[in-house]
C-alpha positions in Angstrom: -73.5 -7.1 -24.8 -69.9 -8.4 -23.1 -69.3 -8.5 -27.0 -70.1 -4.8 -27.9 -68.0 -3.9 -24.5 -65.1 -5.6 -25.8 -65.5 -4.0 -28.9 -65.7 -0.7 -28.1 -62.3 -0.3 -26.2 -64.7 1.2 -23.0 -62.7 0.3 -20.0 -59.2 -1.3 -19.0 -59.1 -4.0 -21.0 -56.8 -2.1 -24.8 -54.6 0.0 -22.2 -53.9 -2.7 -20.1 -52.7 -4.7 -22.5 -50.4 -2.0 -24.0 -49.1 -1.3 -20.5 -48.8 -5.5 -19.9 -46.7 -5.8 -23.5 -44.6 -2.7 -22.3 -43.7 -4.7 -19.1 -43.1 -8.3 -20.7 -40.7 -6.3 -23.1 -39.0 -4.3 -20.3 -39.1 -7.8 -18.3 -37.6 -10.0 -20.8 -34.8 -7.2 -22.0 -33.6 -7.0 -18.3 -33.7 -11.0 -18.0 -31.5 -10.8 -21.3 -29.2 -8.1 -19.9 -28.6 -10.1 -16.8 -28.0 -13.6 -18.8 -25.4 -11.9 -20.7 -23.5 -10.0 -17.9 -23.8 -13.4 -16.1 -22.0 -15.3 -19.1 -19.5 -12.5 -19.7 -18.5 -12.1 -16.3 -16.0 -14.8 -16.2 -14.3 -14.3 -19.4 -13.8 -10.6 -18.4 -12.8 -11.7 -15.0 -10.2 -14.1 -16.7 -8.4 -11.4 -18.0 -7.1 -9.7 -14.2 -4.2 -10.4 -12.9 -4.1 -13.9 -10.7 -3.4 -14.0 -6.8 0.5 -14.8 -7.9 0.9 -11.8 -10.1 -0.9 -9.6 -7.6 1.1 -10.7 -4.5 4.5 -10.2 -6.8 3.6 -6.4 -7.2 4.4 -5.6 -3.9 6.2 -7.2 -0.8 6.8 -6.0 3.0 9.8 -6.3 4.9 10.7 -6.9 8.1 14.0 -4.9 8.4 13.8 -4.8 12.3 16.3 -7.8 12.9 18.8 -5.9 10.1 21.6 -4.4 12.5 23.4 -1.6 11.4 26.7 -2.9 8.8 24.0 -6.0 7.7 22.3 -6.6 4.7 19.7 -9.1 3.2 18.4 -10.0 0.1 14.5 -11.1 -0.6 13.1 -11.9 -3.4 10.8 -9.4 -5.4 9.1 -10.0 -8.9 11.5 -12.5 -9.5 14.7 -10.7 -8.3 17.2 -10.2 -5.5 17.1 -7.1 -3.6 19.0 -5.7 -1.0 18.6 -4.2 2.2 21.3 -2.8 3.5 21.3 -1.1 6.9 24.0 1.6 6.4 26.6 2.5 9.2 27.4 6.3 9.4 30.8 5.9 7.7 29.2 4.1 4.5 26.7 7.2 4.4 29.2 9.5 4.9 31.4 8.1 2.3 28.6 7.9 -0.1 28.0 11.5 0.3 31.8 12.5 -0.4 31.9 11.1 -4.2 31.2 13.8 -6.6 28.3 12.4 -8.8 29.3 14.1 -11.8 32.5 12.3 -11.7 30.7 8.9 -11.9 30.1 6.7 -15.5 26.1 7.1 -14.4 26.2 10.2 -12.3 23.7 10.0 -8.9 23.9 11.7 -6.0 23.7 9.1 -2.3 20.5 11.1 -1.9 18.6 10.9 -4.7 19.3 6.8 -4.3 17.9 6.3 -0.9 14.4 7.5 1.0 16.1 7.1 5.0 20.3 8.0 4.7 20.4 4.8 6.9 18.7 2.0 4.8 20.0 1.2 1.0 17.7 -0.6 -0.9 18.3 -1.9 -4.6 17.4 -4.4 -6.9 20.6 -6.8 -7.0 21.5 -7.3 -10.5 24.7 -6.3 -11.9 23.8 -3.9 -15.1 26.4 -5.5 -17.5 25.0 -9.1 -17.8 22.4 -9.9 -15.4 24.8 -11.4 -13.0 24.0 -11.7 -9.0 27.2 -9.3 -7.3 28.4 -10.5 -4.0 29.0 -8.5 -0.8 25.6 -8.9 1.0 26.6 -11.7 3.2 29.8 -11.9 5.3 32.9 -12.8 4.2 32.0 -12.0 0.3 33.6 -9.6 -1.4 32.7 -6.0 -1.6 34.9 -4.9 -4.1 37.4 -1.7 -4.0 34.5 1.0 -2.9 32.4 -0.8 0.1 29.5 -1.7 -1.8 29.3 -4.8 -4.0 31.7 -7.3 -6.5 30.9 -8.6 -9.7 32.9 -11.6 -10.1 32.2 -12.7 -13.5 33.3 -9.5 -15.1 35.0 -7.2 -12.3 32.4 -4.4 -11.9 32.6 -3.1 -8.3 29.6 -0.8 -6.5 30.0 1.7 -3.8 28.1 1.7 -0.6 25.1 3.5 -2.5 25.2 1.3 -5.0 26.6 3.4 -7.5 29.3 2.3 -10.3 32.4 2.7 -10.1 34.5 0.6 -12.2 34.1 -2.5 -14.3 31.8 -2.5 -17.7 28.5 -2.4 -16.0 26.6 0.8 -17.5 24.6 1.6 -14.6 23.8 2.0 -11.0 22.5 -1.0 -9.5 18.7 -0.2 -9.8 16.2 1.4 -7.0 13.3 -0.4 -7.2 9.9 1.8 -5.8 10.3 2.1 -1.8 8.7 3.1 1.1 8.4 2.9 4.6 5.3 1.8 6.2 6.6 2.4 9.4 10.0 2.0 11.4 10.3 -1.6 11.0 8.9 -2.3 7.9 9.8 -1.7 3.7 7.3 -2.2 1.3 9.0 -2.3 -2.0 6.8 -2.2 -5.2 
């Protein structure tokens, strides 16, 4: 008799082993989904940017010590940048120079976020040299700004060119001001 009940398919036994199969194959997939997220995970992990790189992207400055006629340099992404803390007569002289009548033409305003604070990335455009006139006693060259030594370029207070074979403007790198006291460049 169990036999013939078996056999007949009366009762729970056929669908619940159809619904049983259905689970061990749903069961096992997911188990097989998870083993392979789990060995992939590092190798696409592997591939972001490391702490280093991610700390180069973007720096903050304390600017609050920087008095009015100073300047500093930090490092960002592997290059000097300037902060220089602008007297009125620097700004004002900025602001007289026609741009049109410069080898790359830029207005002061279009080069600085606050009229006060200059920043740029401090690399002469010609050959990669370092200028000098961000510490006292260097150089500043005929306009205010900065000297390039090695092959006479010379920068105006906004960073601008103004004579020499550099090309450009000493670059602005991405800026802003995360509060009165503090740059975050990058």
């Amino acid at each position: 008799m169990a036999d013939a009940a078996n056999a007949g398919g009366g009762g729970s036994g056929e669908g619940g082993g159809q619904s049983r199969r259905d689970f061990l194959y749903l069961a096992s997939g997911a188990m097989g989904a998870v083993g392979v997220a789990t060995v992939a995970w590092p190798f696409i992990d592997y591939m972001n940017p490391s702490d280093a790189v991610m700390a180069l992207a973007s720096i903050e400055v304390d600017i609050s010590g920087v008095q009015e006629g100073m300047a500093i340099k930090v490092m960002w992404r592997g290059k000097p940048v300037f902060i220089r803390h602008r007297t009125q007569e620097s700004i004002e002289a900025a602001r007289e120079v026609d741009p049109e009548a410069l080898p790359d033409p830029a207005s002061d305003e279009s080069r600085v976020n606050k009229p006060e604070w200059l920043v740029v990335v401090g690399v002469c455009t010609h050959l990669g040299c370092i200028p000098l006139g961000n510490s006292p006693g260097e150089p500043r060259g005929e306009y205010g700004g900065w000297f390039c030594p090695c092959h006479g370029s010379h920068y105006d207070t906004a960073g601008r060119i103004r004579k020499g074979p550099a090309p450009e403007n000493l670059p602005v790198p991405p800026h802003s001001f995360v509060n009165d006291t503090t740059i975050k460049i990058g």
